[in-house]
C-alpha positions in Angstrom: 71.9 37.2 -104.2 68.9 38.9 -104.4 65.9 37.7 -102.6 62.0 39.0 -104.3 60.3 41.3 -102.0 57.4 39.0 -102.2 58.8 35.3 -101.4 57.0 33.1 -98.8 58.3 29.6 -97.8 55.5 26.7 -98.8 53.6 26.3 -96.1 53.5 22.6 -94.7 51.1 20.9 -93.0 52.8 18.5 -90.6 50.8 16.2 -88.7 51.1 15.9 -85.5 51.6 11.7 -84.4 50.7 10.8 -80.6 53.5 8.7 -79.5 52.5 6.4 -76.3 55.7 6.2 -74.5 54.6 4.2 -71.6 54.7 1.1 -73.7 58.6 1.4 -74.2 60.5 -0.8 -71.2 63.8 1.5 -71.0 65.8 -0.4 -69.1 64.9 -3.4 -71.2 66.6 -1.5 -73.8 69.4 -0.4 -72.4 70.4 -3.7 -71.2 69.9 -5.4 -74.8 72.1 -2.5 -76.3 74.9 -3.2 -73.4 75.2 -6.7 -74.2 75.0 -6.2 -78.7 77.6 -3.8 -77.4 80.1 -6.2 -75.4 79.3 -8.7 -78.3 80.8 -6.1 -80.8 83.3 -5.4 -78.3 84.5 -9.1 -77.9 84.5 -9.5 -82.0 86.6 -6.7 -82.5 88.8 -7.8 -79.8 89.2 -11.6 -81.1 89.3 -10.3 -84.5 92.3 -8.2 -83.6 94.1 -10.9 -81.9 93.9 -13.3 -84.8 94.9 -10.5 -87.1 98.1 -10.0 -85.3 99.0 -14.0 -84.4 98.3 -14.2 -88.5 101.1 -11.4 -88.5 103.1 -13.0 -86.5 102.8 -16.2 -88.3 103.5 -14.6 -91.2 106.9 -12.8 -89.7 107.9 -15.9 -89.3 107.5 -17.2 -92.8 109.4 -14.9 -93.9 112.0 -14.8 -91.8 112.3 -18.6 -92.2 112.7 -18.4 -96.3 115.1 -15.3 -96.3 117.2 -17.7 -93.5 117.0 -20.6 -96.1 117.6 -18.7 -99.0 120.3 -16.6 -98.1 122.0 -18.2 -94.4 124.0 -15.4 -93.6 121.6 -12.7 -93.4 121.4 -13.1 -89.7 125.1 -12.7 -89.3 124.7 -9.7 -91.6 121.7 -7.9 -89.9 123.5 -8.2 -86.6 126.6 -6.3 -88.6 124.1 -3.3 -90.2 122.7 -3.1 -86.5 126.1 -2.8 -84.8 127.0 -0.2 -87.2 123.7 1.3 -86.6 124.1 1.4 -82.8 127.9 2.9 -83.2 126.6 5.7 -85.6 124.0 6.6 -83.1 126.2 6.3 -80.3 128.4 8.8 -81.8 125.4 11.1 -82.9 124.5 11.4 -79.4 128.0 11.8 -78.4 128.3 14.4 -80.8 124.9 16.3 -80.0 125.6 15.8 -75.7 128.9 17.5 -76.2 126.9 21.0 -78.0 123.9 20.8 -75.2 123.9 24.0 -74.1 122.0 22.1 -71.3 124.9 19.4 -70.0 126.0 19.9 -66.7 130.1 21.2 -66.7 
């Protein structure tokens, strides 16, 4: 990119604004920004907590129609999890008996 020999920024004229900061009460301020900021705090807090009861709620919808529709899926969850649990066990088994870090 080539830049002419001869170009000049415009020149601004920027006024210069006298600001009387004596009139500002700081720690008026800073206490009214402490307590909008614990309000906001407390709002995101409540809103959180009735986002996850809503959840749980929710959960338990759920759970209470799949029970309804189909009354052995409880019996058959605790099945897929104790299959689950043996796979792993024998995973770890597997992988603790290859450690090159188990004590002999």
């Amino acid at each position: 990119m080539n830049i002419p020999s001869d170009f000049r920024l415009p020149a601004w004229k920027v006024p210069v604004i006298e600001v009387d900061l004596s009139e500002i009460d700081v720690p008026q301020i800073a206490e009214k920004v402490t307590e909008y900021g614990k309000e906001a705090l407390y709002v995101t807090v409540g809103t959180g907590v009735l986002a996850f009861q809503q959840l749980q709620v929710r959960r338990r919808e759920a759970m209470t129609t799949l029970q309804t529709e189909n009354p052995e899926l409880a019996t058959h969850i605790a099945e897929v999890a104790d299959h689950a649990k043996s796979i792993a066990t024998l995973l770890c088994n597997k992988l603790s008996e290859r450690s090159p870090l188990r004590n002999s």
